[in-house]
C-alpha positions in Angstrom: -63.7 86.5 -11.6 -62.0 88.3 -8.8 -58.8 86.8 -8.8 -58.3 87.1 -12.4 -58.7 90.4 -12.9 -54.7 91.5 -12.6 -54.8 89.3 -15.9 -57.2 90.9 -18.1 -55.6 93.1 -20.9 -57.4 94.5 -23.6 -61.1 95.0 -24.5 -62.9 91.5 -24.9 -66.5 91.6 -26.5 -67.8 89.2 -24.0 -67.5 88.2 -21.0 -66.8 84.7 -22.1 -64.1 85.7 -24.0 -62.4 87.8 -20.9 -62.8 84.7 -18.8 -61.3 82.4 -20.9 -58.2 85.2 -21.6 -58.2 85.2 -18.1 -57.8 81.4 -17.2 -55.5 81.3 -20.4 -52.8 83.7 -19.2 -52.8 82.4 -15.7 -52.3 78.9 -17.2 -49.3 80.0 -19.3 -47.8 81.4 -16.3 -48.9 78.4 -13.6 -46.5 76.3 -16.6 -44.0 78.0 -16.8 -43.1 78.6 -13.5 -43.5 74.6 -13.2 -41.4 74.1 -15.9 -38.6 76.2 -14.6 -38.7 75.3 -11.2 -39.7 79.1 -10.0 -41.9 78.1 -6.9 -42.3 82.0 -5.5 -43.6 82.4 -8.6 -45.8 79.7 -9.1 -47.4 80.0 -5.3 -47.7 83.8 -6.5 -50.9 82.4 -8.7 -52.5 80.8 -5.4 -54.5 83.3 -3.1 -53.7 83.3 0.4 -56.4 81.1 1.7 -56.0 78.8 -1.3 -56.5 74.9 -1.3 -55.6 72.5 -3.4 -56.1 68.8 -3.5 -53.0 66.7 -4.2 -53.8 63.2 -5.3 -54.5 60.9 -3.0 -53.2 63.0 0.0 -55.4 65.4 2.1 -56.4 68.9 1.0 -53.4 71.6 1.5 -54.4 74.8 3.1 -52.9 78.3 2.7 -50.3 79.8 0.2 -47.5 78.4 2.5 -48.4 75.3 2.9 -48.9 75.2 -1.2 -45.3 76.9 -1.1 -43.4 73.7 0.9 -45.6 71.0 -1.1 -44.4 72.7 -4.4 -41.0 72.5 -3.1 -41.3 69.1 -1.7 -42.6 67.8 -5.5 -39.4 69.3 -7.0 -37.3 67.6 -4.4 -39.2 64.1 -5.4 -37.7 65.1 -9.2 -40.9 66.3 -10.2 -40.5 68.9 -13.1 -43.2 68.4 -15.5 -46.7 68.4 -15.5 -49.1 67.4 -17.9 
């Protein structure tokens, strides 16, 4: 819940609703900084020790590692995800 907590606005009456907020508004931004290309921005969502596991590829380590895979996919022609 940690890492979410920058996101949290407002007064939720549980804390099922301020998780789901949470995960919503990260979401909205992890899109549209996607969409538009904005890698600083998007790597800006990972932690600094974050992983993440591409499809069949092997895990990728570290917010600058997630940085030059993120710009590598855009490269490829890569601008949407579903």
């Amino acid at each position: 819940m940690k890492i979410f907590s920058k996101y949290m606005r407002g007064t939720p009456t549980t804390k099922k609703q301020t998780f789901r907020y949470a995960v919503t508004e990260v979401y909205k931004k992890f899109m549209s900084a996607a969409k538009s290309g904005d890698v600083d921005a998007l790597t800006g969502l990972y932690t600094d020790d974050a992983q993440i596991f591409p499809p069949d590829n092997d895990a990728v380590s570290g917010k600058d590692a997630i940085r030059e895979l993120a710009k590598a996919v855009r490269g490829m022609g890569i601008h949407e995800i579903e």
